[in-house]
C-alpha positions in Angstrom: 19.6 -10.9 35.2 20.3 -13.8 37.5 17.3 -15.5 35.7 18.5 -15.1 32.3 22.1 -16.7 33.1 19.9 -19.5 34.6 17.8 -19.8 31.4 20.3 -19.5 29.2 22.4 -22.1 30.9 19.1 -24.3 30.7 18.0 -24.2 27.7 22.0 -25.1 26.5 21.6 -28.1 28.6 18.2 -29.6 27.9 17.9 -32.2 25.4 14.2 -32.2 24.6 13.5 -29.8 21.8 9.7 -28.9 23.2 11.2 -28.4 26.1 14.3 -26.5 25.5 11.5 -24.1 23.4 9.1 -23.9 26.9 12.4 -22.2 27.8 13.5 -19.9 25.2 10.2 -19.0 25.5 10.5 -18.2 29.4 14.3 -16.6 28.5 12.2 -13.7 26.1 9.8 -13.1 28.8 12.5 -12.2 31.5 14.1 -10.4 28.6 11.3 -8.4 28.3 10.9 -7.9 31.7 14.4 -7.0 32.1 14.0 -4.5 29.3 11.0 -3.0 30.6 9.2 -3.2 27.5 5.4 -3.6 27.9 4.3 -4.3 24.4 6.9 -6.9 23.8 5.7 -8.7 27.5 2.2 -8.0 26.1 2.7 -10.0 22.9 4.6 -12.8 24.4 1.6 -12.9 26.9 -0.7 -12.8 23.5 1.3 -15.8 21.8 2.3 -18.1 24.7 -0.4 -20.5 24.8 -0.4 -20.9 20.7 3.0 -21.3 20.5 3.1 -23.8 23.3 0.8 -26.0 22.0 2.3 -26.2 18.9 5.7 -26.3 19.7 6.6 -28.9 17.4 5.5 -26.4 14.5 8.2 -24.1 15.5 11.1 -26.5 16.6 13.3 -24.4 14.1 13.7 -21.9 16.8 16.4 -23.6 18.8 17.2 -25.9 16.4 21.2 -25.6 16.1 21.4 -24.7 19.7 25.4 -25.5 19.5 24.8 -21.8 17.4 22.2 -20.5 19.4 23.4 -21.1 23.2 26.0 -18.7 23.3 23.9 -15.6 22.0 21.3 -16.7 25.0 24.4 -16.6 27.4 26.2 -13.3 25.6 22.6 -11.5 25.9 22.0 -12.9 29.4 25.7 -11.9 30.6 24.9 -8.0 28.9 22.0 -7.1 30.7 23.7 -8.3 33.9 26.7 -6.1 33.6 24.4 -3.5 32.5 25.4 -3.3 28.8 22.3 -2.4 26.8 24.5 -2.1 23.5 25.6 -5.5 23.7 22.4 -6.9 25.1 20.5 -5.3 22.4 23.0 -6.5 19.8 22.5 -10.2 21.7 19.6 -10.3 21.3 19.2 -9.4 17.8 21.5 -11.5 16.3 19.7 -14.6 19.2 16.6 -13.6 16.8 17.5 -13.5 13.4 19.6 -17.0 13.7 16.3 -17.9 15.0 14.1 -16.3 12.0 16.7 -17.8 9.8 16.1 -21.0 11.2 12.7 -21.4 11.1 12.2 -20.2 7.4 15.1 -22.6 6.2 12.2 -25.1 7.7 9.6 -23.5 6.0 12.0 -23.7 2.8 12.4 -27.5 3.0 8.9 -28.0 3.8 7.4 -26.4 0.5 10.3 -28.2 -1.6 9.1 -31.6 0.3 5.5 -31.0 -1.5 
């Protein structure tokens, strides 16, 4: 849990979008370590390199950070006290800004053509 407070606390100060997505990346595998749940390490394992290398593809994710930061830090501060309610809830509202995000990008890119 100490790990996520220390991501989540990263990735709100880091000004370079590649990198700030090197570690929301990093913050979902600790998450799923945290969580225990193999299929979700085993599909971030599956992904990584791809979506590293095309991080710029996928900038969307932490786009508007200013939203995004404190979901990271509510998620990272559940699982420390234990709270897998709130963690899970965290988390799912960390995701779908982040879905929301990157299809609003996808939106703007087909109008573009």
């Amino acid at each position: 849990a100490k790990r996520l407070n220390e991501l989540a606390n990263a990735v709100a100060a880091e000004a370079d979008v590649q990198a700030a997505q090197a570690i929301d990346f990093e913050f979902y595998e600790e998450l799923a370590e945290a969580s225990g749940n193999l299929v979700f390490s085993l599909i971030l394992n599956t992904t990584r390199d791809l979506y590293l290398e095309n991080a710029a593809l996928f900038s969307a994710v932490v786009g508007n950070r200013e939203r995004l930061n404190p979901l990271y830090a509510q998620a990272a501060g559940a699982i420390e006290r234990g709270d897998a309610d709130a963690a899970a809830e965290a988390v799912r509202r960390l995701t779908e800004l982040q879905e929301r995000q990157m299809l609003e990008l996808i939106a703007a890119l087909a109008e573009a053509k």
